[in-house]
C-alpha positions in Angstrom: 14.8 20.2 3.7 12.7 23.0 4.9 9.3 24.6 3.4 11.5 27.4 1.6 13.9 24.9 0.0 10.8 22.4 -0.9 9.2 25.4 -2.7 12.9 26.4 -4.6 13.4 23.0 -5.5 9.2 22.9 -6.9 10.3 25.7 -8.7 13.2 24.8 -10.1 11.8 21.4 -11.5 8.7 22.7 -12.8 10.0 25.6 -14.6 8.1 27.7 -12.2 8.8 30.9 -10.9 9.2 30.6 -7.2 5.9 32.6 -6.8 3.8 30.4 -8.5 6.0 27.2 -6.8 5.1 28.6 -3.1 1.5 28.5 -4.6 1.5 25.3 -5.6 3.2 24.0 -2.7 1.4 25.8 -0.4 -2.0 24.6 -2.3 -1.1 21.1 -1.7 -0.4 21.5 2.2 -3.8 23.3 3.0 -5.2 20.9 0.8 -3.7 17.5 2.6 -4.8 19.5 6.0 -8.2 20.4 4.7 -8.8 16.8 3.9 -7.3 15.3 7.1 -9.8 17.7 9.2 -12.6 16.0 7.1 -11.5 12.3 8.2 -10.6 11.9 4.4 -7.4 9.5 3.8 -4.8 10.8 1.4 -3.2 8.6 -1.1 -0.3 9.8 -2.8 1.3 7.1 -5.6 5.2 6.4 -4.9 4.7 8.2 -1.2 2.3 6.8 1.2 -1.4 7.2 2.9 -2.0 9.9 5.5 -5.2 9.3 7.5 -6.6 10.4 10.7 -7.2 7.3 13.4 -9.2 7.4 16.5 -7.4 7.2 19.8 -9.6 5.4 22.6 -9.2 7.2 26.1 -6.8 4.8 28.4 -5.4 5.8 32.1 -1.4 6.2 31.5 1.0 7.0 34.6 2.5 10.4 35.3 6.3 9.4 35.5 7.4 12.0 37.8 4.9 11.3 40.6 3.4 7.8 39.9 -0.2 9.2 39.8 -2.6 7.1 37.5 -4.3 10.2 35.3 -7.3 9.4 32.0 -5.9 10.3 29.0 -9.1 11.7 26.9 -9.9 10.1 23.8 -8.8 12.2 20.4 -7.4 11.3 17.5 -3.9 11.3 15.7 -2.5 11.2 12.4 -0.8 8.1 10.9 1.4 7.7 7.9 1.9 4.7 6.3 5.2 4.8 3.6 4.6 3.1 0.6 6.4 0.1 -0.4 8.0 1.7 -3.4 9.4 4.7 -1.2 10.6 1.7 1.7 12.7 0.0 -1.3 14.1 3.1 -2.5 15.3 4.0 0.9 17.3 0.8 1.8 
């Protein structure tokens, strides 16, 4: 499922025109990003927890020439499923 047909469906549910469901939609995506770029977690009931984790910098190996390089420290985000999504998937 793509943006478009997340926002359809939205609308669809809701009752919503599809205006006011790309609105909503596109509300809650600048908002979870918004948050993230804060170092906020997000918890969302019957889905799961995004939050941003701290990478440590670490030397890794180019594999096409062997060379050691330093991989600079940053950070990543995580998502961790919640157990209710997990047992509805298997």
């Amino acid at each position: 499922m793509n943006k478009m047909e997340l926002i359809e469906k939205v609308a669809q549910d809701s009752q919503l025109k599809v205006s006011e469901a790309k609105k909503a939609v596109e509300s809650l995506i600048n908002t979870v990003i918004g948050s993230l770029k804060a170092g906020d977690d997000i918890a969302l009931a019957g889905l799961g927890i995004f939050k941003v984790k701290e990478r440590k910098a670490r030397a890794a190996r180019n594999p096409k020439t062997g060379e050691i390089i330093q991989v600079p420290a940053g950070k990543r985000i995580a998502f961790k499923v919640s157990s209710g999504l997990k047992k509805e998937i298997k």
